[in-house]
N, C-alpha and C positions, 0 to 999 in steps of 0.2 A: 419764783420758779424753783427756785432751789428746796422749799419749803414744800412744793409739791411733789417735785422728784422723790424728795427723801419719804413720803406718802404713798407715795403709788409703790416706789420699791419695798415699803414693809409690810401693804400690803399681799403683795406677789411671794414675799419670802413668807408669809405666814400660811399664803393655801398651798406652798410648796413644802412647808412643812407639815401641814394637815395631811399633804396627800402620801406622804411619805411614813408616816404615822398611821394612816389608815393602811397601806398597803403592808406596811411592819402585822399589823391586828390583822389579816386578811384571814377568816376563819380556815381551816384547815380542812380540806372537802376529798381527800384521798380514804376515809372512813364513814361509816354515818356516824352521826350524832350522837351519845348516851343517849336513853333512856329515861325521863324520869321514874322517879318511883311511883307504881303505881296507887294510884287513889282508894282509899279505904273506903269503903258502900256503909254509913252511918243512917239508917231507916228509924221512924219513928218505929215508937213499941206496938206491936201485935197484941192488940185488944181481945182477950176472949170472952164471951156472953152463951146463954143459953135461954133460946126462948121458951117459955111456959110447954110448950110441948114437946119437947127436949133437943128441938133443932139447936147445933152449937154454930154462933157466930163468932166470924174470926174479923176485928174492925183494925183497920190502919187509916188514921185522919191525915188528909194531906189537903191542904186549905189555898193553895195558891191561885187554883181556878174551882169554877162553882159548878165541877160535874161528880157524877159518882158512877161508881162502877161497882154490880152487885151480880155476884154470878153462884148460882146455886146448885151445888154438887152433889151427888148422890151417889152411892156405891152401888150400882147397876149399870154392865156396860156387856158389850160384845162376848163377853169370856160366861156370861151369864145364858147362853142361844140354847135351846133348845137342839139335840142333835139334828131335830128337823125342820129345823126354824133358824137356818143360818143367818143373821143378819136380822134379825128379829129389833134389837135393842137400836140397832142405826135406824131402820125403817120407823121405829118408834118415835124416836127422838127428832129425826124428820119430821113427822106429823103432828107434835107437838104444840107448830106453830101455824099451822093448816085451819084451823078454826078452833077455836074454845071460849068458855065462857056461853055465855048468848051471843059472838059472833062469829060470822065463816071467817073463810081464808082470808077475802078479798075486805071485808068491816075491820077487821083484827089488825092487818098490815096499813089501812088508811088509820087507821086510830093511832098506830106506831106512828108513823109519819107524819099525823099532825103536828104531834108531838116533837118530832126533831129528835127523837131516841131511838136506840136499836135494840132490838131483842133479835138473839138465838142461840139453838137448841142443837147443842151434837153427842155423840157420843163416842169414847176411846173405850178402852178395854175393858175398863173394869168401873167407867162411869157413866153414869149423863149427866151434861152440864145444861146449864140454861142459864143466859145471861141479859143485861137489863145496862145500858148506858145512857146517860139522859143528865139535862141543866136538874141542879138543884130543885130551881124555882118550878121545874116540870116535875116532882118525884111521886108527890099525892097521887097524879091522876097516872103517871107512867107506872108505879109500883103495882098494883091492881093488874095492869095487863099484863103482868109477866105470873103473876098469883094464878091469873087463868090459865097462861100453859104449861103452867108445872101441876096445879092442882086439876086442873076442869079443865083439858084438852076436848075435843069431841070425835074425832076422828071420824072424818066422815066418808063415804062410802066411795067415793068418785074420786075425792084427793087419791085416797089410797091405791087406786087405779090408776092414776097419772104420776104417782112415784112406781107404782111396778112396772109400767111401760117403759118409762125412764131409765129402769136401774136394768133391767133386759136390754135396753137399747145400750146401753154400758156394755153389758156382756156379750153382745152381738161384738161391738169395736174393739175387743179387749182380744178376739181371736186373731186382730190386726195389729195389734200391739206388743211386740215382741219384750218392750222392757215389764207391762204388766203378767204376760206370762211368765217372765224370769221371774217375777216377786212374787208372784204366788205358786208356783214351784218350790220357790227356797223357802217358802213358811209353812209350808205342808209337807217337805222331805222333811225339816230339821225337826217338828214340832209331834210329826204324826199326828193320833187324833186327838193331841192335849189342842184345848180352845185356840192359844195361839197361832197353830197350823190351819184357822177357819181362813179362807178367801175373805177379803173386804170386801169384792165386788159380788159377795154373794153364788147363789148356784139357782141355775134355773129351776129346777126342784122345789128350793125353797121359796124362790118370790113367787112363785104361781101357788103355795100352799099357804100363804101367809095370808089370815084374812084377818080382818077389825077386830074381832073377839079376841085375837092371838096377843093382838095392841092390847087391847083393854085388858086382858087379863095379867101382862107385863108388869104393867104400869101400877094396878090395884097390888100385886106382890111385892113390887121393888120400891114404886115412889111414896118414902112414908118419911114423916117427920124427922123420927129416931133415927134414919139412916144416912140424914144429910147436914152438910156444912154450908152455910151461909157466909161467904167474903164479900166484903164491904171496904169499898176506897175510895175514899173522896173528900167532898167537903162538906161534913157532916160529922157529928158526935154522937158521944152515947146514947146522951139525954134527946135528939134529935129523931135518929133512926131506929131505935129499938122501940120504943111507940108505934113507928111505923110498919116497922116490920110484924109486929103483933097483930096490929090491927089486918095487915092485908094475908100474913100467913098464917094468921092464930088458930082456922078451922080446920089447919090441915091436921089429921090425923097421927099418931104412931101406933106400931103396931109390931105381929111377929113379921120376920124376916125371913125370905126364903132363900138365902145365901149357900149357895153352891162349895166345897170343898174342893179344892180343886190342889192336886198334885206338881210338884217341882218338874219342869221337863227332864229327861233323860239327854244327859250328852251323846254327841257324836262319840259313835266307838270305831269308825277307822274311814279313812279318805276315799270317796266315792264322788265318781263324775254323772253328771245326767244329762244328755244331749237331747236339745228339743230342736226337731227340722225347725226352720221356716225357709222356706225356699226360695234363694233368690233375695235376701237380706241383705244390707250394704252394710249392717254393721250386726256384732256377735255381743247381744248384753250377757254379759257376766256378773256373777253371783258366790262368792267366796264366804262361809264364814262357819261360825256352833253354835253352843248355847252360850250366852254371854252373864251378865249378873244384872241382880235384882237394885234400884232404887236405891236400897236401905244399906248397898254394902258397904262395909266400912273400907271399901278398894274404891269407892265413885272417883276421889279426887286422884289420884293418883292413875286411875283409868283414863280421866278425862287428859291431864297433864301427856302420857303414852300414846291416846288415839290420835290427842294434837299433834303431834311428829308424825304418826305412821301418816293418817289419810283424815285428820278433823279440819283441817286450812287449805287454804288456795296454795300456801307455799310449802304445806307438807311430803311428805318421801313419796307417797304414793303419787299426789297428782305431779309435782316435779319432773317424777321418772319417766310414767306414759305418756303426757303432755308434753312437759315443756323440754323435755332431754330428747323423747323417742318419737311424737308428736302420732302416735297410736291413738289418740283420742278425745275429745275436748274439756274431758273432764272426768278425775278417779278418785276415790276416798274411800273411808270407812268409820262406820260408827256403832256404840252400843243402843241398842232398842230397852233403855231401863224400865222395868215395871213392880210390876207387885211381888210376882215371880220371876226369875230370871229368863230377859229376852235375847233375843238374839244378838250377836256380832255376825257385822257385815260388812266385806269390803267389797265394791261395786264398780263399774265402769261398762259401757257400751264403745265397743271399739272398731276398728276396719275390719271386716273379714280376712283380709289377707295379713291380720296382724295379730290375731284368734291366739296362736300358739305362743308366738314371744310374750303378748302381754301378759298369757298367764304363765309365763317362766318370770317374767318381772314381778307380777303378783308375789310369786313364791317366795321370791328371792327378796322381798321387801318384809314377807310376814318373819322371815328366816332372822333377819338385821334387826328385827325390832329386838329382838332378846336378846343381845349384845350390848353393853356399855352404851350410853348417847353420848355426846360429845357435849362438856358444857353449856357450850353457846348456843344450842342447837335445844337442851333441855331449858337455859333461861329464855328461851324465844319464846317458846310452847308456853310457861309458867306465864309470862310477860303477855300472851296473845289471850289469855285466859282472864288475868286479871284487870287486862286495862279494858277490854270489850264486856266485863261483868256489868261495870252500874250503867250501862246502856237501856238494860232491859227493862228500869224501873223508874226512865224519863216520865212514864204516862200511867195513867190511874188502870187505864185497863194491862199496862206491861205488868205493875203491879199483880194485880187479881192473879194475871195467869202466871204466876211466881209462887202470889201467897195458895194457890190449886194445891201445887206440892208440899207441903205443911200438911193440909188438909188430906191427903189421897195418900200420904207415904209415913203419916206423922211424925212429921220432922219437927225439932224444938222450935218453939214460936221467934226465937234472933238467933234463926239458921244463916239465915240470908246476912248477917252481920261480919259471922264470921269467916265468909266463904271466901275470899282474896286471901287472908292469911294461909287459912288452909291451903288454899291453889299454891301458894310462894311457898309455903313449908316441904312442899314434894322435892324428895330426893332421887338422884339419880338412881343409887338403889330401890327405892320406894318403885321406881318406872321400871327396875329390870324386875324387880319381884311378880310386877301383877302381869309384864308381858309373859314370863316364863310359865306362869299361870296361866291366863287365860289367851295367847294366842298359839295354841298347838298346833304346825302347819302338816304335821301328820294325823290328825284327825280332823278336815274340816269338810264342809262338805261343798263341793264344787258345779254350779250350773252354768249350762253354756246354752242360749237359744241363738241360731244362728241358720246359716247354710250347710246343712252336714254334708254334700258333695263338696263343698269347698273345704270346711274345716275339720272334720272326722279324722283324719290320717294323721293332722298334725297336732290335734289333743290328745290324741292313743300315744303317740311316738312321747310324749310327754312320761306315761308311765305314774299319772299320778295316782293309779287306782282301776276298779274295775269302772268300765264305762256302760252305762245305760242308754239306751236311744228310745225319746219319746217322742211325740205326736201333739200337735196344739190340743187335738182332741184329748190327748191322753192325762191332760193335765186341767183344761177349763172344762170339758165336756163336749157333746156335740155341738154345735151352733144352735141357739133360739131360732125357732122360726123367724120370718120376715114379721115385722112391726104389727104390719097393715093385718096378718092374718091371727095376732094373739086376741082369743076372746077373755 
């Protein structure tokens, strides 16, 4: 008995001094956590090649799974339209995938899909892409169908009438849409008739003028060998896909280019308001911003680091204030539009109508504080939110591709992407107030409001932030398209 006693008691003193030990070690939870340091992004080396007819391929081998990812870019995109052919390069690039080759729409996408791979075809500003993801073991027979709709599209006469009904039935809804009339308001005040101020949704003008020949003769100017980049990510080598690639793109042509010159936008030269009725609107989308900078500036990193505090995060200044402080609206930010040439800044939110006036004193009042000193902790967040959310983007063979795009379209050095976290963490606080005082001037931006003008007119004037314009949904998309049923 005694020998058990003296047992059972040293057990009992030893969890009472475990628990007394652990509650001594009780982590400390009146703070978060440090941080660690963020993870340095170490990518294989950027392969470059050039095929026989002087397409450059840009290869990054990545062998863990047996897919690849091949997307083919071309310097021809929206900024390239025709002044009466608005939309010309999207509706192009649309069609692309519509039939080619010796087959239609409906043979082309069963042939995809036997396959288990995706092909498509879009275009931004200044490109068209056309992409191709598919197993290894599929590449022979998948590479060929993407050959056909970048070289031997067919464009045929009926698709091309069921994307122009389509894209008019967009611009019918879009009279109904008060956030798409803000956005293309603010790309046509800020830009005028530089390309960038074109509508995306087009103009009924132009989709009723645009016919096959307009396609075809696009494509015969723009899509040529010499004009394009080939990125390749997968699991696949030199010696592998460059054979391949020969064989299925080897007849494509180069040739002259018919490359457009196109001029830097003109900044905003002084603060102007543009009131668009909608009558009867339960919320007022806003639209704040000028001309912003190009891709290539050497201000990106320290832009990106600034825009993360004002309005690039969920927990940034801007959405904080109207959201989570003032609860004005469900959601506020702002971001740069980087391109070729310098795009837009914009800061944005859809808010209550009866909230039209304060938010945009808070707006103000946020763009005002960004060019003032940031508070430490507040610039290591922003650097911290940048660098540990960087190697995200190049989990997957296709997050890749559309990474290694930017190399390709901005030409950036080929182990850009290597260095990009340091850079992010090297931003200084001064570094942030140089490029705000730069680039967010809240006396020259330009300001739109689509909303209830019975409701909110009085108390954006009393604001004083400029002279005020009052427009018309018409005055800004056009009249309404006819009804559907009556376009021939």
């Amino acid at each position: 008995m005694t020998t058990i006693t003296t047992r059972i008691g040293s057990g009992a003193a030893l969890l009472m001094c475990g628990a007394t030990s652990l509650l001594a070690q009780a982590p400390d939870r009146s703070t978060p956590p440090p941080l660690e340091e963020p993870p340095r992004l170490t990518l294989p080396p950027v392969q470059e090649h050039t095929l026989s007819n002087g397409a450059r391929v840009l290869l990054m081998e990545k062998h863990q799974v047996p897919v690849v990812q091949i997307t083919i870019i071309v310097r021809a995109g929206s900024a390239y339209d025709p002044a009466d052919r608005i939309g010309l390069a999207s509706i192009m690039a649309d069609m692309m995938d519509e039939g080619a080759g010796s087959r239609d729409a409906l043979e082309l996408a069963d042939a995809i899909d036997f396959l288990g791979a995706r092909i498509g075809v879009g275009a931004t500003m200044h490109t068209i892409t056309a992409s191709l993801f598919t197993a290894v073991p599929k590449l022979d027979d998948a590479l060929p169908l993407l050959a056909d709709v970048v070289l031997r599209p067919t464009f045929p006469e009926d698709e091309l009438e069921r994307k122009r009904v389509s894209r008019l039935t967009s611009l019918l809804q879009a009279h109904d849409e008060p956030s798409t009339v803000a956005s293309v308001l603010f790309a046509k005040a800020l830009f005028g008739d530089h390309p960038y101020g074109n509508p995306r949704v087009s103009t009924e003008t132009s989709l009723r003028a645009i016919t096959v020949r307009d396609l075809r003769e696009f494509h015969g100017a723009h899509i040529k060998a010499n004009n394009a980049t080939i990125v390749v990510v997968g699991d696949v080598m030199p010696e592998d896909i460059l054979p391949r690639l020969e064989r299925a793109l080897g007849d494509w042509e180069a040739g002259d280019l018919a490359t457009p010159t196109l001029a830097a936008p003109a900044q905003v030269a002084r603060r102007e308001v543009l009131l668009v009725d909608k009558p009867g609107a339960a919320q007022s989308e806003i639209r704040i911003g000028r001309i912003g900078a190009a891709r290539k500036t050497k201000d990106y990193f320290a832009l990106e680091v600034m825009n993360t505090v004002l309005g690039g995060s969920f927990t940034s200044r801007l959405n904080q204030n109207l959201r989570e402080d003032k609860g004005y609206t469900y959601g506020a930010g702002s971001g740069f539009g980087y391109n070729l040439l310098p795009g837009p800044f914009r800061a944005a939110s859809a808010v209550q109508t009866d909230a039209t006036q304060a938010a945009l004193e808070e707006f103000f009042k946020e763009l005002a504080a960004i060019r003032e000193p940031i508070p430490d902790e507040e610039l290591t967040r922003a650097r911290n939110y940048l660098a540990l959310g960087f190697p995200a983007d190049f989990q997957s063979v296709r997050g890749i591709a559309g990474n290694l795009e930017d190399i390709a379209v901005y030409d950036l050095p080929l182990d850009y992407f290597n260095g990009y976290v340091d850079r992010v963490l090297d931003i200084s606080q001064r570094d942030v107030r140089d490029v705000a005082s730069r680039y967010i001037e809240p006396e020259t931006m330009l300001v739109v409001v689509v909303g209830d003008r019975a409701t909110i007119e009085d108390g954006v004037r009393a604001l004083d932030l400029g002279p005020v314009r009052v427009l018309s949904i018409e005055d800004v998309l056009g009249e309404k398209p006819e009804p559907i049923a009556n376009i021939q």
